[in-house]
N, C-alpha and C positions, 0 to 999 in steps of 0.2 A: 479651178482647184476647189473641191470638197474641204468643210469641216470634218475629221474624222480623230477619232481619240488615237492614238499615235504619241510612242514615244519622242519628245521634240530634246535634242542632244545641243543645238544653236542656241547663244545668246544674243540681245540684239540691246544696247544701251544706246540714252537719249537725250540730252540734255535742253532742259526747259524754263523758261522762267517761271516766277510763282503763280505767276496771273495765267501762263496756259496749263503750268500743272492742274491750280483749281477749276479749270475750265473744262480739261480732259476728264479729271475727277466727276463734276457733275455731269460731263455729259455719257459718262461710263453709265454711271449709279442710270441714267432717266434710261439706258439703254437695255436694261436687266441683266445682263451678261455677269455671269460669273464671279469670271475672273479677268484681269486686264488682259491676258493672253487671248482668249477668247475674243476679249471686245476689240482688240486691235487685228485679230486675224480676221474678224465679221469687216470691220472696215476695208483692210487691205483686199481680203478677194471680193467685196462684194462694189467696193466703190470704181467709178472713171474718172481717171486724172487726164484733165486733156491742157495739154500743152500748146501755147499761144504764141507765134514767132511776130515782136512786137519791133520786129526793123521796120515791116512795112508802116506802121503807126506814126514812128519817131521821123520817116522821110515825108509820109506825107504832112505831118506838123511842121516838118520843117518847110514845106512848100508851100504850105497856106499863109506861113510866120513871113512868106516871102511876098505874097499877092497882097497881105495887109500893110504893111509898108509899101508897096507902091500904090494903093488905095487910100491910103494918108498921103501921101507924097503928093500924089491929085486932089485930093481935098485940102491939103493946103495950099496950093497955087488956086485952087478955084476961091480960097478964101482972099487971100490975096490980092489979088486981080479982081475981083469978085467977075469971073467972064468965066466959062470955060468951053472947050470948044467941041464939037460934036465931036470929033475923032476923042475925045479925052472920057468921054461919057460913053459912047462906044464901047473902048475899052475898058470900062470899071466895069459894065455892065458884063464882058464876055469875062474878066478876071473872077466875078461872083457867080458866075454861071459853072465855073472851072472849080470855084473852090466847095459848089454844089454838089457836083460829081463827085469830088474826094471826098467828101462829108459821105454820102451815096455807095461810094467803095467801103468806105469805114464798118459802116454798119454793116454792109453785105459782110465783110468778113469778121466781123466777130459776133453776129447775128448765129444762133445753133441753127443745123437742119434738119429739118423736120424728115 
C-alpha cells in the first residue's frame, strides 16, 4: 500500500494511557511527519508485525519445571545418603542433556531468519 493524498472518509479511535500518549507524541514529533495521520499510516504500511505462538514456550517450561524436580529429588537422596548410585547419575546427566536440547529448540524458534 502507497502513501497517496486521497480523500480519507474512515475514522479510527484509540484509547491510551498518558505515559504512551507522551511517548507516541515524542516519538511522532523525532519522526517529522506532519501529521498524526500521516505518522501512523508511515508506521502501519511500512512496519512487520510478526506474530509469536508461545504454547510451544509455556509446554516446554513446563517440561524442564518437570526434569528440575526430579534433579532435586536426586540431589536430595544423594544428600541424604550421601552415596548415590551410577544409574542415578546416569540419569541427571541424560535429564540435562534433554533439558539442553529444549534450551536448543527455544532459541531455534524464536531466533529471526536470516
Amino acid at each position: 500500500m502507497e502513501l497517496i493524498n486521497r480523500t480519507r472518509t474512515e475514522r479510527l479511535t484509540l484509547r491510551l494511557s498518558a505515559d504512551e500518549k507522551n511517548f507516541i507524541i515524542k516519538q511522532k514529533e523525532k519522526s517529522n511527519c506532519p501529521t498524526f495521520t500521516e505518522f501512523f499510516l508511515k508506521l502501519a504500511i511500512n512496519s512487520q508485525i510478526n506474530v509469536i505462538d508461545t504454547k510451544p514456550l509455556f509446554e516446554i517450561a513446563a517440561e524442564l519445571n518437570k526434569i528440575g524436580v526430579n534433579i532435586n529429588q536426586i540431589a536430595k537422596i544423594a544428600n541424604t545418603e550421601r552415596n548415590i548410585s551410577p544409574e542415578r547419575i546416569n540419569f541427571i546427566r541424560m535429564e540435562i542433556e534433554r533439558m539442553s536440547f529444549m534450551i536448543d529448540d527455544i532459541i531455534k524458534q524464536f531466533t529471526p531468519k536470516k
